[in-house]
The first five atom37 places (N, CA, C, CB, O) and aatype in JSON, in Angstrom:
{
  "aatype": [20, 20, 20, 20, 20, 20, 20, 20, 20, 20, 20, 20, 20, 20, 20, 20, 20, 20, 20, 20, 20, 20, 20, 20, 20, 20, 20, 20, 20, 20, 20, 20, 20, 20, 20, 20, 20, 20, 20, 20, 20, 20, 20, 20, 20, 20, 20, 20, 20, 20, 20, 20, 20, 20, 20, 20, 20, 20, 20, 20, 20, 20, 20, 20, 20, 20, 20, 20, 20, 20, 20, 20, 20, 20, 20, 20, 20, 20, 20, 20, 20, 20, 20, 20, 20, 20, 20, 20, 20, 20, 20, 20, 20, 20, 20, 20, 20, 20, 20, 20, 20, 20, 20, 20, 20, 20, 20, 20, 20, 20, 20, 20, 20, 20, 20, 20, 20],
  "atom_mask": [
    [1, 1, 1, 1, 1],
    [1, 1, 1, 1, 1],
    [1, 1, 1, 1, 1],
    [1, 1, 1, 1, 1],
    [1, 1, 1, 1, 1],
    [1, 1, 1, 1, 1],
    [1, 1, 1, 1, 1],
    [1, 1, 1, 1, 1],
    [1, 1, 1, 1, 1],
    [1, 1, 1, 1, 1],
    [1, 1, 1, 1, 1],
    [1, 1, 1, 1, 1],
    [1, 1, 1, 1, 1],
    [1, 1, 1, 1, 1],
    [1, 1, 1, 1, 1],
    [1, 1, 1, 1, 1],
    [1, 1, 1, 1, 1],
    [1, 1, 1, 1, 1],
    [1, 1, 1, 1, 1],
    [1, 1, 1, 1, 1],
    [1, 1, 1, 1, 1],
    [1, 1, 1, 1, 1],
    [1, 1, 1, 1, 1],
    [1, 1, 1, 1, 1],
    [1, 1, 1, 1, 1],
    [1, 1, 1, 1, 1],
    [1, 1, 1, 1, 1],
    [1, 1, 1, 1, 1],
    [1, 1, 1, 1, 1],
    [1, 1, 1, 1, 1],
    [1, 1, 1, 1, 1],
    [1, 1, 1, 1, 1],
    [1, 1, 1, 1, 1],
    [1, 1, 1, 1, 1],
    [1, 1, 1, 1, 1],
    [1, 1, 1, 1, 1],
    [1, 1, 1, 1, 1],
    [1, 1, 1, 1, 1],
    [1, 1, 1, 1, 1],
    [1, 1, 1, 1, 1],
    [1, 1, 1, 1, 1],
    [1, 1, 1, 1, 1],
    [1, 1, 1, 1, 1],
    [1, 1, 1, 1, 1],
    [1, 1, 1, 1, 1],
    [1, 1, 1, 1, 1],
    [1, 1, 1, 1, 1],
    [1, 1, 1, 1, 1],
    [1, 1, 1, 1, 1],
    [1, 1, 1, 1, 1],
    [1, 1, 1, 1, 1],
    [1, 1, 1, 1, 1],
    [1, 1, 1, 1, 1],
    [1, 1, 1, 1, 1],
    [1, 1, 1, 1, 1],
    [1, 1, 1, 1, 1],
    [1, 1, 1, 1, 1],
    [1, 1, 1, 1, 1],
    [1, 1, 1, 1, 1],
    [1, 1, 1, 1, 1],
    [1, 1, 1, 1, 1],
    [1, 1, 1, 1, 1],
    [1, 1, 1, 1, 1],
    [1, 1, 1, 1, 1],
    [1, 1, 1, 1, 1],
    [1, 1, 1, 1, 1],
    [1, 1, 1, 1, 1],
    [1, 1, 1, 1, 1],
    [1, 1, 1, 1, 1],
    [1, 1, 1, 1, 1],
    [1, 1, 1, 1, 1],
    [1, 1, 1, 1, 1],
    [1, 1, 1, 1, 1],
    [1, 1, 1, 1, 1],
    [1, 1, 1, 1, 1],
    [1, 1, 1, 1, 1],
    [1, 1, 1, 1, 1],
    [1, 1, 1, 1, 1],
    [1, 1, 1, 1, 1],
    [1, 1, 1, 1, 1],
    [1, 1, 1, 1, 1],
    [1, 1, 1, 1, 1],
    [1, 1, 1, 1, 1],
    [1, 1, 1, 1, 1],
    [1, 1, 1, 1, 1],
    [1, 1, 1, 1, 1],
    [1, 1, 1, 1, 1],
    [1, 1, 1, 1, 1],
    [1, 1, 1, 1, 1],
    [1, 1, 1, 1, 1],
    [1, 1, 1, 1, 1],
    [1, 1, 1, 1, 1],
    [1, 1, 1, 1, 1],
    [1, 1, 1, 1, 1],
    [1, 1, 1, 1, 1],
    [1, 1, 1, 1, 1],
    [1, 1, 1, 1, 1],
    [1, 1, 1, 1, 1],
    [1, 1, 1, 1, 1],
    [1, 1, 1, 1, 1],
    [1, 1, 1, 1, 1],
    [1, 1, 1, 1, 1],
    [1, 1, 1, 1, 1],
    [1, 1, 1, 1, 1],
    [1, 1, 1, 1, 1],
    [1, 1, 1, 1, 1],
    [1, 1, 1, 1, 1],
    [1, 1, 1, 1, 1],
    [1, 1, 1, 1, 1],
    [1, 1, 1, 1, 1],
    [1, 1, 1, 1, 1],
    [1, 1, 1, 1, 1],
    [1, 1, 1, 1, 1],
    [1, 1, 1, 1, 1],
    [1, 1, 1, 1, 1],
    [1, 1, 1, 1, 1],
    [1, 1, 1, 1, 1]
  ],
  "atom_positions": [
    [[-8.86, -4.75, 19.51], [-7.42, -4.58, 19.51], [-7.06, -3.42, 20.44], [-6.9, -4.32, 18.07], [-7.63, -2.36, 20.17]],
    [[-5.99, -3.42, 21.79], [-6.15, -2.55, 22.4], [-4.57, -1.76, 21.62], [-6.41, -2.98, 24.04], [-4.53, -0.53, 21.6]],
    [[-3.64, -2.39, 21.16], [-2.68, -1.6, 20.43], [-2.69, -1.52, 19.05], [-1.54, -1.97, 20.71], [-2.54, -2.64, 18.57]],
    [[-2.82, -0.61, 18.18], [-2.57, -0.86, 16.64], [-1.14, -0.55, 16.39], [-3.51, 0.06, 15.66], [-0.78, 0.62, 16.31]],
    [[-0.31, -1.55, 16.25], [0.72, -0.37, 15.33], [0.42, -0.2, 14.24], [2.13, -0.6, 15.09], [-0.64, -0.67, 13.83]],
    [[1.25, 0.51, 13.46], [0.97, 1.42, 12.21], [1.71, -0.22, 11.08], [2.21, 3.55, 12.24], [2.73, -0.87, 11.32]],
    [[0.94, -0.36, 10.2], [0.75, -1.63, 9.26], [1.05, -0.43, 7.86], [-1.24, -2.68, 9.39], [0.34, 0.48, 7.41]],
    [[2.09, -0.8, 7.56], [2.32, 0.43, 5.96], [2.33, -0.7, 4.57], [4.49, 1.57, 5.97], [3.21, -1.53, 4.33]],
    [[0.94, -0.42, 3.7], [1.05, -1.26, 2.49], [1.85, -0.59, 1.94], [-0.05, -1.56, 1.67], [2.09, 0.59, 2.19]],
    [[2.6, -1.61, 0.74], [3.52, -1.23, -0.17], [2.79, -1.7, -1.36], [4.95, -1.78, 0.06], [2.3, -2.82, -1.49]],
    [[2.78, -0.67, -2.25], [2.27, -0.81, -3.75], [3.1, -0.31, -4.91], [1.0, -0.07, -3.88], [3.19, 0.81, -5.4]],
    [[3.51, -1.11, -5.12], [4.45, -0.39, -6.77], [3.43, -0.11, -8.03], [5.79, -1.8, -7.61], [2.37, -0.74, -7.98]],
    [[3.61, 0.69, -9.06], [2.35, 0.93, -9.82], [3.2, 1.22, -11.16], [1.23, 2.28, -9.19], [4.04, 2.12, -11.25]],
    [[2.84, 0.3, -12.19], [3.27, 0.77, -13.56], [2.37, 0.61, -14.44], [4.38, 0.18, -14.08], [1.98, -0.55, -14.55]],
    [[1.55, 1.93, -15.57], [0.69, 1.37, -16.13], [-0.32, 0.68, -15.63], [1.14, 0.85, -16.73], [-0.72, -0.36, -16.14]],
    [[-0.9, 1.32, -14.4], [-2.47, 0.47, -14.09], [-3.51, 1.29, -13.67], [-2.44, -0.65, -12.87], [-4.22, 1.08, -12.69]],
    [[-3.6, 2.33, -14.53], [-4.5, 3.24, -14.33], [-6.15, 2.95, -14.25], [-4.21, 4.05, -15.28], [-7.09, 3.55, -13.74]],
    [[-5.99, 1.68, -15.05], [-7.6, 1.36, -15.3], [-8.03, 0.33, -13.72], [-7.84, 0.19, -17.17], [-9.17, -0.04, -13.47]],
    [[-7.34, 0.18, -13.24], [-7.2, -0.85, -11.9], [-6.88, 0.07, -10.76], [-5.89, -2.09, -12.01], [-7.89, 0.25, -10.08]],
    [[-6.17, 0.52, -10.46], [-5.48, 1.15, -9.28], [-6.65, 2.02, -8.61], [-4.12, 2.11, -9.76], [-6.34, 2.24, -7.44]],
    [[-7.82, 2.56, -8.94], [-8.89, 2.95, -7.96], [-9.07, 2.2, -7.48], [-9.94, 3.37, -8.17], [-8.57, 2.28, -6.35]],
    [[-9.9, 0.79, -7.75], [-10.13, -0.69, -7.03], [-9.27, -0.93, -5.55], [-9.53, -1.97, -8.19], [-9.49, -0.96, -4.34]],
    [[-8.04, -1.09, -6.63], [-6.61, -1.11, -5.46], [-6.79, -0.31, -4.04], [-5.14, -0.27, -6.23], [-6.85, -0.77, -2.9]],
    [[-6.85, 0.9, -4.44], [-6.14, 2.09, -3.71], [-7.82, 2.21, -2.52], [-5.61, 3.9, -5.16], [-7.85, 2.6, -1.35]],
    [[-8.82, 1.81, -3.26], [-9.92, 2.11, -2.8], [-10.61, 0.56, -1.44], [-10.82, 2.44, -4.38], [-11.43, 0.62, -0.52]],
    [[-9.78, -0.57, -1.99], [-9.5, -1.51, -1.32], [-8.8, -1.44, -0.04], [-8.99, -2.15, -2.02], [-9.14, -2.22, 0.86]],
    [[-7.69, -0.44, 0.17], [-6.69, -0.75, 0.7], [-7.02, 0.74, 1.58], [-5.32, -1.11, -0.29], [-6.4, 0.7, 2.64]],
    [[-8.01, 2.32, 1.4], [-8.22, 2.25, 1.82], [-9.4, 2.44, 3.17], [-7.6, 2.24, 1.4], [-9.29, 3.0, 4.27]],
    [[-10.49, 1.73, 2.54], [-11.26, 0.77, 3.36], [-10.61, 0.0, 4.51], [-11.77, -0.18, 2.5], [-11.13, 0.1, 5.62]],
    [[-9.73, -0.61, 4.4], [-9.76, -1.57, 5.45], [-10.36, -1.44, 6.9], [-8.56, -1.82, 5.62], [-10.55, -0.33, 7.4]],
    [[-10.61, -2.4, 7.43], [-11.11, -2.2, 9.06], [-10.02, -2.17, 9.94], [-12.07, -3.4, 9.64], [-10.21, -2.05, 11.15]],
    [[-9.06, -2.26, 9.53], [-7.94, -2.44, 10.39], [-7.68, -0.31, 10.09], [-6.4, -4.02, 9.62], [-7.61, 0.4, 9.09]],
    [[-7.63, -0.08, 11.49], [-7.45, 1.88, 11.85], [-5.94, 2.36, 11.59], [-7.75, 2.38, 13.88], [-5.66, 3.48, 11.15]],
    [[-5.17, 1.53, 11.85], [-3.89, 2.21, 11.23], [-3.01, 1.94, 10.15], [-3.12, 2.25, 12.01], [-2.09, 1.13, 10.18]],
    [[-3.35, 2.72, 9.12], [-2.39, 2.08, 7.74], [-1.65, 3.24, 7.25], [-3.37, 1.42, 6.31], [-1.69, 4.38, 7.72]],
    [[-1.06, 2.88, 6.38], [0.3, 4.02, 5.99], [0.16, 3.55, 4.26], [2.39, 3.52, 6.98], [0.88, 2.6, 3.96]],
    [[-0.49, 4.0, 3.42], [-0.41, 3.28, 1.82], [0.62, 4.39, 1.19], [-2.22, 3.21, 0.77], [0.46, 5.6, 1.07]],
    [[2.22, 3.22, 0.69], [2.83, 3.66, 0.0], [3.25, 3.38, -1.11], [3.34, 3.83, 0.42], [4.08, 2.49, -1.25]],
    [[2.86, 3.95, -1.96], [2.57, 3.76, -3.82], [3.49, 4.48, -4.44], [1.06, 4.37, -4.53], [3.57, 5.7, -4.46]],
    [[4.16, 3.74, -4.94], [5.7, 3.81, -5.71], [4.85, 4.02, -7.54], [7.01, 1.72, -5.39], [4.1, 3.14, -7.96]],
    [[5.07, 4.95, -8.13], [4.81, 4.98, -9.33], [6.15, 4.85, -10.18], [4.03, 6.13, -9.56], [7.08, 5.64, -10.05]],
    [[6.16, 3.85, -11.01], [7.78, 3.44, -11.46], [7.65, 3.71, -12.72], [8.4, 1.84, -11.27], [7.79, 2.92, -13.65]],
    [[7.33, 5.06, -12.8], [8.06, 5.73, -14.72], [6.37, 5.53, -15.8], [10.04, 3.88, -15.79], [6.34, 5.62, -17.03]],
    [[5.24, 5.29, -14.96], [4.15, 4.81, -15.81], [3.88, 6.2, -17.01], [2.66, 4.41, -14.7], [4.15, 7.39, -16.85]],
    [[3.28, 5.55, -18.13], [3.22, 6.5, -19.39], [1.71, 6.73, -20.03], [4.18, 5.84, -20.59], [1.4, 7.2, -21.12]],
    [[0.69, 6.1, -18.7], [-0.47, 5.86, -18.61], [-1.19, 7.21, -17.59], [-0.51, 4.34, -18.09], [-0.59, 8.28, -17.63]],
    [[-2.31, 7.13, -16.83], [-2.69, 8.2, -16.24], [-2.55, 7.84, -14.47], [-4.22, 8.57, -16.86], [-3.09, 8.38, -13.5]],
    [[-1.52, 6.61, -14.56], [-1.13, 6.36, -13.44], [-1.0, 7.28, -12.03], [-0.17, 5.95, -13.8], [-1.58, 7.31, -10.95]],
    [[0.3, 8.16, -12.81], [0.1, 8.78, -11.84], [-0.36, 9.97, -11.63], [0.84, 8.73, -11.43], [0.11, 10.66, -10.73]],
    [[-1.23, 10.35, -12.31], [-2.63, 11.14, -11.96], [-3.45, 10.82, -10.69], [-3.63, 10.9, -13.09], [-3.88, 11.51, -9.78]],
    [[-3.51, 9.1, -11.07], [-4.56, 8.65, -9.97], [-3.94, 8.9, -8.76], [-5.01, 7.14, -10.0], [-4.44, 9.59, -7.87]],
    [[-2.61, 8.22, -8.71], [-2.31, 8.48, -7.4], [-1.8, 9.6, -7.2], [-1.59, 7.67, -6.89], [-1.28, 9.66, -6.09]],
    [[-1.68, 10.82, -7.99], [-1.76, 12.08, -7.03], [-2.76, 12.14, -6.57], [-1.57, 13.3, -7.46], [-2.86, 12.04, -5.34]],
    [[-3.95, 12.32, -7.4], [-5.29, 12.17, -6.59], [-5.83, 11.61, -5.22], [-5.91, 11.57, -7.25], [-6.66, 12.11, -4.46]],
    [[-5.38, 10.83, -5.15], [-5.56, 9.62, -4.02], [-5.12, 10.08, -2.55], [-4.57, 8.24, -4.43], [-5.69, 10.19, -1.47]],
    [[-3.26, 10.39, -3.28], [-2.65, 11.44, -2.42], [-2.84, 12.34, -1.74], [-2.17, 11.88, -2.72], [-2.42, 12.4, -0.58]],
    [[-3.62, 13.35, -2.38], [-4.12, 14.77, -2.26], [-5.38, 14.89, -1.49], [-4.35, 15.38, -3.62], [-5.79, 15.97, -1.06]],
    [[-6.04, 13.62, -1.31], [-7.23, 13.43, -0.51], [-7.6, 12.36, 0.7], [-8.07, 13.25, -1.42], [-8.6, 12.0, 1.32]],
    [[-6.2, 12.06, 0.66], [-5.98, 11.09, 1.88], [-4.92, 11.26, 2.46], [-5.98, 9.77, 1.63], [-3.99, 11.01, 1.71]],
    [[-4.46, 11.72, 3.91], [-3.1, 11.73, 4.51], [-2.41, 10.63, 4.48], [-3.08, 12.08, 5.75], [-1.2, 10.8, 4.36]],
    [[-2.83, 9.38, 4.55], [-2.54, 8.11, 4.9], [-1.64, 7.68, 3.6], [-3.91, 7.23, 5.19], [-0.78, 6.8, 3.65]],
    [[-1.92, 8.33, 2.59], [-0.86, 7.55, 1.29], [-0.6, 8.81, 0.89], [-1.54, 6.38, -0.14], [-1.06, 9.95, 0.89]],
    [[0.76, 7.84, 0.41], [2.22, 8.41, 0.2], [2.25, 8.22, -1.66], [3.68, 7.24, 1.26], [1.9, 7.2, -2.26]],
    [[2.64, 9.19, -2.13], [2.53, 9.15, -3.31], [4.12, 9.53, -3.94], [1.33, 10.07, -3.66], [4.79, 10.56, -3.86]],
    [[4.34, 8.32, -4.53], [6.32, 8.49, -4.45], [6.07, 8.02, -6.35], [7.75, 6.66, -2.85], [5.57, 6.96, -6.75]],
    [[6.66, 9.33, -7.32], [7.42, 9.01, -8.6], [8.76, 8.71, -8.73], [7.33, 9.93, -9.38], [9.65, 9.12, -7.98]],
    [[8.89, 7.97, -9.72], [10.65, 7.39, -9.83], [10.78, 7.05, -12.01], [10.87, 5.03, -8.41], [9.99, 6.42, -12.72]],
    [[11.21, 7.29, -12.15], [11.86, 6.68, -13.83], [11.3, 5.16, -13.89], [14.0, 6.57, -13.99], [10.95, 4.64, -12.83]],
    [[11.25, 4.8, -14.51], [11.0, 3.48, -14.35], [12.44, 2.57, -14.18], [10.12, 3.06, -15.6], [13.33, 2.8, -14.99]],
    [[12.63, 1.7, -13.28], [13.41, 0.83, -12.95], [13.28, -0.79, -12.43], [13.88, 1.47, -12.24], [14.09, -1.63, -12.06]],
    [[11.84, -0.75, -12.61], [11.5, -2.26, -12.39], [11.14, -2.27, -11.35], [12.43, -3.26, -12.5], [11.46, -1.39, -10.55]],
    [[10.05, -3.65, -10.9], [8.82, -3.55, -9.55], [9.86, -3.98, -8.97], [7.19, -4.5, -9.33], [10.31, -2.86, -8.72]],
    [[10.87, -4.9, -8.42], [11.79, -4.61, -7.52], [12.47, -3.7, -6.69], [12.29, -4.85, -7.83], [12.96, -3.85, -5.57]],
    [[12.39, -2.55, -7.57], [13.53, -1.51, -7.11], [12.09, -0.6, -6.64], [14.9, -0.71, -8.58], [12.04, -0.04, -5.54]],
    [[11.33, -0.57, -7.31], [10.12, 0.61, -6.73], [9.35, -0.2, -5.48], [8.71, 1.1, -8.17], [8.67, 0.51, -4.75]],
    [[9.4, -1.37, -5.23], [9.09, -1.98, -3.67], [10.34, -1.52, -3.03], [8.89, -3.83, -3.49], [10.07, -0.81, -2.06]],
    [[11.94, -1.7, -3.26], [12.45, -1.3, -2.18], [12.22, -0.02, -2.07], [13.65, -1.59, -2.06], [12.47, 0.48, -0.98]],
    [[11.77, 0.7, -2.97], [11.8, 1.74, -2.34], [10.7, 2.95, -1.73], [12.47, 2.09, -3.01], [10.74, 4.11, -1.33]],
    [[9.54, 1.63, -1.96], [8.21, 2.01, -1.07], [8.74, 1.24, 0.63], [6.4, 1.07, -1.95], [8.29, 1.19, 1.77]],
    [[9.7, 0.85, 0.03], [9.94, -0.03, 2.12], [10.64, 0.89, 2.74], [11.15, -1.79, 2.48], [10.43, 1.0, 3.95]],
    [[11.67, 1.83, 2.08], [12.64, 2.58, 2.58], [11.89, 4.1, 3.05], [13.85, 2.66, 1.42], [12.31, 5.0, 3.78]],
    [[10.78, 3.98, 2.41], [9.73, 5.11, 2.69], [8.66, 5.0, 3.83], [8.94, 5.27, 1.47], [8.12, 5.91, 4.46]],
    [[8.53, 3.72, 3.92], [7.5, 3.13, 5.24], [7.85, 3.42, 6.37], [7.34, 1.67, 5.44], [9.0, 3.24, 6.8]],
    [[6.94, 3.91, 7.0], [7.35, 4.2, 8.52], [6.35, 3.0, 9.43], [6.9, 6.13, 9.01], [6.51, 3.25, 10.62]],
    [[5.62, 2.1, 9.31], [5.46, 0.99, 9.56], [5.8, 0.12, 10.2], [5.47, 0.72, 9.04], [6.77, -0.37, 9.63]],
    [[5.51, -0.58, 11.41], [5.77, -1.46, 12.13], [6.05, -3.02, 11.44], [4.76, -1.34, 13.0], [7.09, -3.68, 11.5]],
    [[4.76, -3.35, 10.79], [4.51, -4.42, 9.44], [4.34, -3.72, 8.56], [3.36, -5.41, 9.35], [4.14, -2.5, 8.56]],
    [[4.44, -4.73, 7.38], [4.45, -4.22, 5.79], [3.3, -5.32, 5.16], [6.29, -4.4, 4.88], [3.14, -6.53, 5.32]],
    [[2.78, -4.57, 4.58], [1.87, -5.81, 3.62], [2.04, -5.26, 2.26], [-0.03, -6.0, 3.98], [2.18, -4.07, 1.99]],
    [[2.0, -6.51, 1.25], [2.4, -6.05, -0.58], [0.79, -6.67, -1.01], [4.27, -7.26, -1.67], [-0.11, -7.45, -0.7]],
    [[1.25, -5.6, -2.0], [0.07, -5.63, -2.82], [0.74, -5.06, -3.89], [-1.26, -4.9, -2.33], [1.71, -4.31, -3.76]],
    [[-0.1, -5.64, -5.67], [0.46, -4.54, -6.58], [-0.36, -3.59, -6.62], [0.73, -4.88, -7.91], [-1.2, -3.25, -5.78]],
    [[0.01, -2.99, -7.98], [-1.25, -2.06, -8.61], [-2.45, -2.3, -8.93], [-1.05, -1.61, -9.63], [-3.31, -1.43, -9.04]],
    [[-2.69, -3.9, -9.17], [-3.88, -4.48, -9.83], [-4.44, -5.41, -9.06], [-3.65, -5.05, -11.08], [-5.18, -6.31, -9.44]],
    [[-4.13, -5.23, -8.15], [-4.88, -6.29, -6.86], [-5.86, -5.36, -6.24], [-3.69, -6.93, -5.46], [-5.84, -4.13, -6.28]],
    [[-6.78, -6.2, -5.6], [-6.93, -5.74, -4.36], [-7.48, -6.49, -3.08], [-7.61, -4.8, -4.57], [-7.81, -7.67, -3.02]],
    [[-7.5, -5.3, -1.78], [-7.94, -6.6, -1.15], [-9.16, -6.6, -0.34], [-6.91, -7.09, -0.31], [-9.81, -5.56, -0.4]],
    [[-9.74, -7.81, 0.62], [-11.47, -8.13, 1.13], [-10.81, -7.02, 2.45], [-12.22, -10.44, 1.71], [-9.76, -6.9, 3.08]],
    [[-12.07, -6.39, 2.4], [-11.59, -5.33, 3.67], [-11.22, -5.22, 4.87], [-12.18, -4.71, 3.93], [-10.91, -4.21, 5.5]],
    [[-11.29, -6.85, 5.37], [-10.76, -7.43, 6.61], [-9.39, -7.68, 6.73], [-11.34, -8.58, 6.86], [-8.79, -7.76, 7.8]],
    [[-8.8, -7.82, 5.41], [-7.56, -8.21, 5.18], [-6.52, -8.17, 6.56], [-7.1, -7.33, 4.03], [-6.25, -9.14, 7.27]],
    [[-6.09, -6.96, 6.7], [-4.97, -6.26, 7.48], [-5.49, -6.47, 8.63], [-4.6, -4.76, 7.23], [-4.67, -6.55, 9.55]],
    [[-6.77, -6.61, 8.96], [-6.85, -6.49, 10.78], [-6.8, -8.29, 10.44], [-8.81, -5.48, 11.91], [-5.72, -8.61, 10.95]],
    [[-7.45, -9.65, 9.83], [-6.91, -10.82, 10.07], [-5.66, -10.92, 10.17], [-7.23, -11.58, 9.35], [-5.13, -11.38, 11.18]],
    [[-4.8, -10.38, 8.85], [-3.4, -10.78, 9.39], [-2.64, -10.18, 10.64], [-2.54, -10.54, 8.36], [-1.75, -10.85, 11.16]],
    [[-3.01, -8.87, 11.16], [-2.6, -8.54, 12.42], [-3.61, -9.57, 13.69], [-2.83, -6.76, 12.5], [-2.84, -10.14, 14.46]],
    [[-4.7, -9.78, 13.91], [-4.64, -10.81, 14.48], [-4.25, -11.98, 14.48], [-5.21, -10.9, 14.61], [-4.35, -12.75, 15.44]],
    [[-3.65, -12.29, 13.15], [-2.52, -13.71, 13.75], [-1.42, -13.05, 14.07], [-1.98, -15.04, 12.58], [-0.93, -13.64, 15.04]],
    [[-0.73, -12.1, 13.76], [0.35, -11.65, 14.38], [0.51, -12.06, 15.67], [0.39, -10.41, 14.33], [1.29, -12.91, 16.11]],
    [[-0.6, -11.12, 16.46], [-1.29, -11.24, 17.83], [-1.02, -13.11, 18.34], [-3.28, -10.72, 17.56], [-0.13, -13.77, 18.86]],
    [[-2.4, -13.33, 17.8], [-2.47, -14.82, 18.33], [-1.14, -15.93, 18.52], [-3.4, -15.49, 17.33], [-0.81, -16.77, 19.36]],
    [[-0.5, -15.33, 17.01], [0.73, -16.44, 17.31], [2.11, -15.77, 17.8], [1.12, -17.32, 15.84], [3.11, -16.41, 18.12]],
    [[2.02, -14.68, 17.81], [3.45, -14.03, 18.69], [4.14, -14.01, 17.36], [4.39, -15.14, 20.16], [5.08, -14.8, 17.34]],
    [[4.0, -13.51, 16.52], [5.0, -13.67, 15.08], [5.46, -12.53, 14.55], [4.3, -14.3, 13.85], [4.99, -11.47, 14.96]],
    [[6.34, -12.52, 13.67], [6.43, -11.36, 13.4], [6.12, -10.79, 11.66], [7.73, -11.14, 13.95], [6.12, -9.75, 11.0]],
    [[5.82, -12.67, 11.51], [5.92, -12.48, 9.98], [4.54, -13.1, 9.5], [7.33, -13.3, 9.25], [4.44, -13.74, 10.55]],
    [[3.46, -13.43, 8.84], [2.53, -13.63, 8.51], [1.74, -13.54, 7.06], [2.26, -13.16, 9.24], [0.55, -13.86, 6.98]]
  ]
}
């Protein structure tokens, strides 16, 4: 790849403390060099967001954003309004993903001239 732009995951997180290393540790691995991980913690009452201060505190690349809880809707918009990102890729708290992920879908970007994928 001779350009990367900057690819910012969006993760909303409620209550997934027992998952969200996996996640966070998935996402970031990737082989794809430029990512931006922004993790919306929406009011969790778990050790949620412990983890992702943690995560935070030892990686520049993610963004570690608390909010009240208001529902995974409103804490994605407002991991998007926080992205500084060219593309966006979603993921929740309890996913995760194969470490190729982000550089395949930016090479179809590439291949097919798209903007969406």
């Amino acid at each position: 790849m001779d350009r990367t732009p900057l690819v910012s995951l969006i993760i909303p997180a409620y209550n997934v403390a027992e998952y969200l290393p996996q996640c966070l540790d998935s996402a970031l691995g990737q082989t794809y060099p430029n990512l931006q991980i922004v993790i919306v913690d929406d009011g969790s009452t778990d050790r949620t967001p412990s983890v992702i201060d943690r995560y935070a505190a030892s990686d520049p690349r993610v963004m570690a954003i608390h909010q009240e809880n208001a529902g995974v809707m409103l804490a994605r918009k407002r991991a998007i309004e926080a992205a500084t990102g060219e593309y966006l890729c979603f993921l929740d708290g309890d996913d995760y993903l194969p470490l190729d992920t982000v550089e395949i879908l930016y090479r179809g970007i590439e291949q097919w001239q798209t903007d969406i994928i």
